[in-house]
C-alpha positions as CSV (number, residue, x, y, z in Angstrom):
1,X,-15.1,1.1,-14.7
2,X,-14.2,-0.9,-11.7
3,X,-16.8,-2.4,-9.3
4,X,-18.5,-0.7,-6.5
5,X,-17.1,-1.5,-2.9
6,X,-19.1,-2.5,-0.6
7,X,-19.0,-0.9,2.7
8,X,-20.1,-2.5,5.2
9,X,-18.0,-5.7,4.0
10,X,-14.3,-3.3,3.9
11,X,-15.6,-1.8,7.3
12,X,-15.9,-5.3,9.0
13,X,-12.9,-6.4,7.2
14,X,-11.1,-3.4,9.2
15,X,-12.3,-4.2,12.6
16,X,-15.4,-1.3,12.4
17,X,-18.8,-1.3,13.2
18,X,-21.4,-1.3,10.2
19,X,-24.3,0.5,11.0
20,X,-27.4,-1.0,9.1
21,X,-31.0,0.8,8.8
22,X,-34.1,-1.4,8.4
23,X,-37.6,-0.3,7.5
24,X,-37.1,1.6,4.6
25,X,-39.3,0.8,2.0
26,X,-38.8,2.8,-0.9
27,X,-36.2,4.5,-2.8
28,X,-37.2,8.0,-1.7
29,X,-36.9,7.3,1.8
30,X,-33.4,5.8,1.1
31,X,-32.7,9.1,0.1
32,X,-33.6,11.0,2.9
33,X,-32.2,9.0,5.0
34,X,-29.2,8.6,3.0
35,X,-27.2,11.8,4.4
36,X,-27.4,10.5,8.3
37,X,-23.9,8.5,7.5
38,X,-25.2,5.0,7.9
39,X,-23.2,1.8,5.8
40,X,-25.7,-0.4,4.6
41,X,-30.0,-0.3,4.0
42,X,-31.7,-3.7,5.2
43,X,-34.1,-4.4,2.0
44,X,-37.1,-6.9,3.4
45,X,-37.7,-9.7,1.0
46,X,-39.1,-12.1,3.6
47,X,-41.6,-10.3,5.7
48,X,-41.6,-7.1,3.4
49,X,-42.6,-6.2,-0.4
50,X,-39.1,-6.8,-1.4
51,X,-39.1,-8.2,-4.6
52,X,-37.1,-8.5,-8.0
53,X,-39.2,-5.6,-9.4
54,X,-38.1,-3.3,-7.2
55,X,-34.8,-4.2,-6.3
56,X,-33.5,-1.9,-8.8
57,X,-34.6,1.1,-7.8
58,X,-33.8,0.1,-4.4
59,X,-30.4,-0.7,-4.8
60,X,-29.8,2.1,-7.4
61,X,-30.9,4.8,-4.3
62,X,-28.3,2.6,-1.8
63,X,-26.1,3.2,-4.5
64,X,-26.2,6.9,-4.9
65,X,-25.2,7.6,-1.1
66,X,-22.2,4.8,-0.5
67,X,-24.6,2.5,1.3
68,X,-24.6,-1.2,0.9
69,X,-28.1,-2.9,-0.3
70,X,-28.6,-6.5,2.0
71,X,-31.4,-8.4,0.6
72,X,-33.0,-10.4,3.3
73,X,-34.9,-13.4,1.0
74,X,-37.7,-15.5,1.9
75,X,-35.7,-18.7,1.7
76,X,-32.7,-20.7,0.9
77,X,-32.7,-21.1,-2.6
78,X,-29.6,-20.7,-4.8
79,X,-31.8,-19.5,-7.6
80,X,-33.6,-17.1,-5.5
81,X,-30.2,-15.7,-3.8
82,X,-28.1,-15.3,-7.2
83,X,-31.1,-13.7,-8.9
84,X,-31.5,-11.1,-5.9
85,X,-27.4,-9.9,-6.5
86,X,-28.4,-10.1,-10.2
87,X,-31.0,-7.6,-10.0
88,X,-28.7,-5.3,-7.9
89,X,-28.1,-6.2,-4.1
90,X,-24.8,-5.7,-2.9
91,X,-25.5,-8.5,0.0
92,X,-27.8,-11.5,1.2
93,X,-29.4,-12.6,4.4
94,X,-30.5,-16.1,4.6
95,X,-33.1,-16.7,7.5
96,X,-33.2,-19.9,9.3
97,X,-29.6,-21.6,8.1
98,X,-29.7,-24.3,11.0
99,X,-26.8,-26.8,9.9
100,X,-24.0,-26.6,8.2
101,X,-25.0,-27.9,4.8
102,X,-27.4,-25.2,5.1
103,X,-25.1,-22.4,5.2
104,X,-22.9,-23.7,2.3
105,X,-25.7,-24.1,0.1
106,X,-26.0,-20.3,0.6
107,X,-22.3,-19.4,0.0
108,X,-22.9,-22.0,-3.3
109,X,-25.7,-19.9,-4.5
110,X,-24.0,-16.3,-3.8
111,X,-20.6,-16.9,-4.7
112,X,-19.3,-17.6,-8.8
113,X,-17.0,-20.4,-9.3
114,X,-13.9,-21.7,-7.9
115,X,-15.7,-21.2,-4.4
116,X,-19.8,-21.5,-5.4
117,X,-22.4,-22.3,-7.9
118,X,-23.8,-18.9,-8.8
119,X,-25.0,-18.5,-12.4
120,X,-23.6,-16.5,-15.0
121,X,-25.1,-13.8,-15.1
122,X,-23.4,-9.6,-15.1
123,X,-25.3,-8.1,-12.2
124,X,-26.0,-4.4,-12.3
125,X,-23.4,-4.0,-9.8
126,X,-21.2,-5.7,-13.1
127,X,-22.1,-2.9,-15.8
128,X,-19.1,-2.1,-17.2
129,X,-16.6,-4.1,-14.7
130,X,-14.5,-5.8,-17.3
131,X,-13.5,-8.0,-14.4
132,X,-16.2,-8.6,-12.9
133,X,-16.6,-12.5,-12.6
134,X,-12.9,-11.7,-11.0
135,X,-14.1,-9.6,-8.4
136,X,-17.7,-10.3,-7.6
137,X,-17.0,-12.6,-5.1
138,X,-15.2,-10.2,-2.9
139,X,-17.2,-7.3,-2.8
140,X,-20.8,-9.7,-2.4
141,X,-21.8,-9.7,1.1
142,X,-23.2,-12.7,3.0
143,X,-25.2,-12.9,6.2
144,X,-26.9,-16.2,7.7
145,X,-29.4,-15.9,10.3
146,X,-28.9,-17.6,13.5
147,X,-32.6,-17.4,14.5
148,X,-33.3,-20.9,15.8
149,X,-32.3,-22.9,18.9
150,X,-31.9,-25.7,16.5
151,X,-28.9,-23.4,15.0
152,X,-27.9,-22.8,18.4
153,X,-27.4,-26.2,18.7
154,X,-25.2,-26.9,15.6
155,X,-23.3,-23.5,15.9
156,X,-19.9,-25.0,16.4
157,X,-20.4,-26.7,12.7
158,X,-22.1,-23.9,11.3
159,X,-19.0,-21.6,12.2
160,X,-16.9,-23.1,10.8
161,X,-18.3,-22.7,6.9
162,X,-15.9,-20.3,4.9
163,X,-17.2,-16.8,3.1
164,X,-20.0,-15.9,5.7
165,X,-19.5,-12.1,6.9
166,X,-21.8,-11.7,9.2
167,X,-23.9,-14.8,12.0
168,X,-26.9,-12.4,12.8
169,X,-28.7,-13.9,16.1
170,X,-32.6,-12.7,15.5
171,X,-34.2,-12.2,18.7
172,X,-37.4,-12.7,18.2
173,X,-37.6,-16.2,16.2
174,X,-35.1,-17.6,18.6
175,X,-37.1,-16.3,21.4
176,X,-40.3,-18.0,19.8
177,X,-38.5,-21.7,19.2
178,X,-37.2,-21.6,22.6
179,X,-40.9,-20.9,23.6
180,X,-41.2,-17.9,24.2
181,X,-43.2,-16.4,22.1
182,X,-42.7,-12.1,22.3
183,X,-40.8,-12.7,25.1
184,X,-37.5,-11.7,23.9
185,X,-36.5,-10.4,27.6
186,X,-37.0,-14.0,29.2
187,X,-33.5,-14.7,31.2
188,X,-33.2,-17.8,29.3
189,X,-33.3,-16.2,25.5
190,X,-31.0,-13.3,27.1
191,X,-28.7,-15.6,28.1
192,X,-28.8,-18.1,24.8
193,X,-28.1,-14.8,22.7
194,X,-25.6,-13.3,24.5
195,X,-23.8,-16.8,24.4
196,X,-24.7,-17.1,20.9
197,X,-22.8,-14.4,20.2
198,X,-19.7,-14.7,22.3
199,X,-19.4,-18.5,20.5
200,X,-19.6,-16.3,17.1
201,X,-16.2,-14.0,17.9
202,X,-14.6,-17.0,19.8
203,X,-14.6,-18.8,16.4
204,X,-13.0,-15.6,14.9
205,X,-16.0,-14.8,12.6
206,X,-18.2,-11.3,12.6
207,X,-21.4,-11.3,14.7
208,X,-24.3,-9.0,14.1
209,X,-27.5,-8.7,15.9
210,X,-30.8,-6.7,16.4
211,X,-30.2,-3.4,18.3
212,X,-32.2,-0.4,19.7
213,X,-30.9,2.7,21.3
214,X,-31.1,0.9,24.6
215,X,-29.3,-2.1,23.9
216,X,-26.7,-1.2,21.6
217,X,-24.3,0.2,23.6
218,X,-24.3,-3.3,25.7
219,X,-24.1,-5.1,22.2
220,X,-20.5,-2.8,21.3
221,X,-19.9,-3.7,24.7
222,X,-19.7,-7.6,23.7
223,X,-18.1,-7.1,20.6
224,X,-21.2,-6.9,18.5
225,X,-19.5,-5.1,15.3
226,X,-23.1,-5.7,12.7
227,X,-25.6,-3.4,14.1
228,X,-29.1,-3.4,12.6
229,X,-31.5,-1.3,14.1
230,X,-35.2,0.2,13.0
231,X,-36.6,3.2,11.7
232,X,-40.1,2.0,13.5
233,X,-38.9,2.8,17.2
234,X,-37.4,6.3,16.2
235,X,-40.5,7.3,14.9
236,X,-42.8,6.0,17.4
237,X,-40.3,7.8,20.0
238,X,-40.1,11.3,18.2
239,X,-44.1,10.9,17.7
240,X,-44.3,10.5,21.4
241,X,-41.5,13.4,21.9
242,X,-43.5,15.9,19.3
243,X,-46.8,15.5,21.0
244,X,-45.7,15.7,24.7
245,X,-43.8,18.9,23.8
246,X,-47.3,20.2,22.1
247,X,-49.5,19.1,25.1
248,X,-47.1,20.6,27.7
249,X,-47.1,24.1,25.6
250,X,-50.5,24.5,26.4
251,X,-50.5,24.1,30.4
């Protein structure tokens, strides 16, 4: 049995865009939504119910349709990032990584050895990989979160850490450090993203970001190649669509 390939990691590798889905919260809506051709399911382990307990089921549904699991944890612990791949996730995103020692300590803790410190342990996604400890390392995806100004600050070193896939800019913590709390449209944290992000592909690395169907045709536009997006504003959109159609059948 050989190991799973992750597919959002081969499809940036190629020079693709990933589409990510976020907001799915169980493994029954993974698999409705599986068929709709998207590459990876954004799992919430920091502001979600995401936990060790249900990873496998979680994962298991990514699994069944081709689409990678990414883990987003609560913090950056080595323990707490090895033991969410153990338990099934194909990928990791870190929040707040603001230096560089930061960001290597989470390449240490989701990488094996010669390039980390990840423990010993056959991962689900290892079941029958004879050669797993071989090949783990390139098939595990890893995201840092670029979500302060403080990281904004220190990007140049950050950048330069080896085995990161993805710098995801986050919107709205950014916008909140830079004070400007909700205000994610403010000229200034418009302008500090979009900056963000060009600093990201001039260094030759993979950036990602939060999109919506409004901005993420400018995002493509600036070579954006992540793209996570939410199930929330589809629904509240088709909600809205549904009920107008209704009201307007009865004039």
């Amino acid at each position: 049995m050989e190991i799973r390939p992750n597919r959002v990691k081969q499809k940036l590798a190629d020079g693709d865009l990933a589409y990510v889905i976020s907001g799915l919260t169980n493994a029954d809506d993974i698999d409705i939504f599986g068929p709709n051709g998207f590459d990876g399911v954004w799992l919430e382990g920091e502001h979600g119910a995401v936990d060790a307990s249900r990873l496998g089921d979680l994962t298991r549904a990514c699994d069944l349709w081709g689409m990678t699991s990414i883990t987003r944890v609560n913090r950056n612990d080595q323990g707490l990032i090895y033991r969410t791949l153990d338990c099934g996730s194909m990928g990791i995103c870190v929040p707040h990584v603001n230096t560089k020692a930061e960001a290597q300590n989470v390449v240490d803790g989701t990488k094996f050895a010669p390039i980390g410190h990840r423990g010993m342990y056959t991962s689900r996604q290892g079941y029958g990989v004879d050669d797993y400890f071989d090949v783990a390392n390139s098939q595990t995806l890893v995201i840092v979160l670029i979500e302060d100004i403080v990281a904004v600050n220190n990007l140049d070193e950050i950048l330069t850490v080896d085995h990161i896939d993805v710098f995801f800019v986050a919107p709205s913590d950014l916008a909140t450090s830079m004070g400007h709390i909700g205000n994610l449209t403010h000229p200034d944290v418009q302008s500090t993203i979009d900056s963000a992000l060009a600093r990201i592909q001039a260094a030759g690395r993979v950036a990602g970001t939060l999109t919506t169907d409004a901005t993420v045709k400018k995002y493509v536009q600036a070579g954006v190649r992540f793209l996570m997006t939410g199930v929330g504003g589809w629904i509240t959109a088709g909600a809205a669509a549904f009920k107008e159609s209704a009201e307007g059948a009865k004039s």
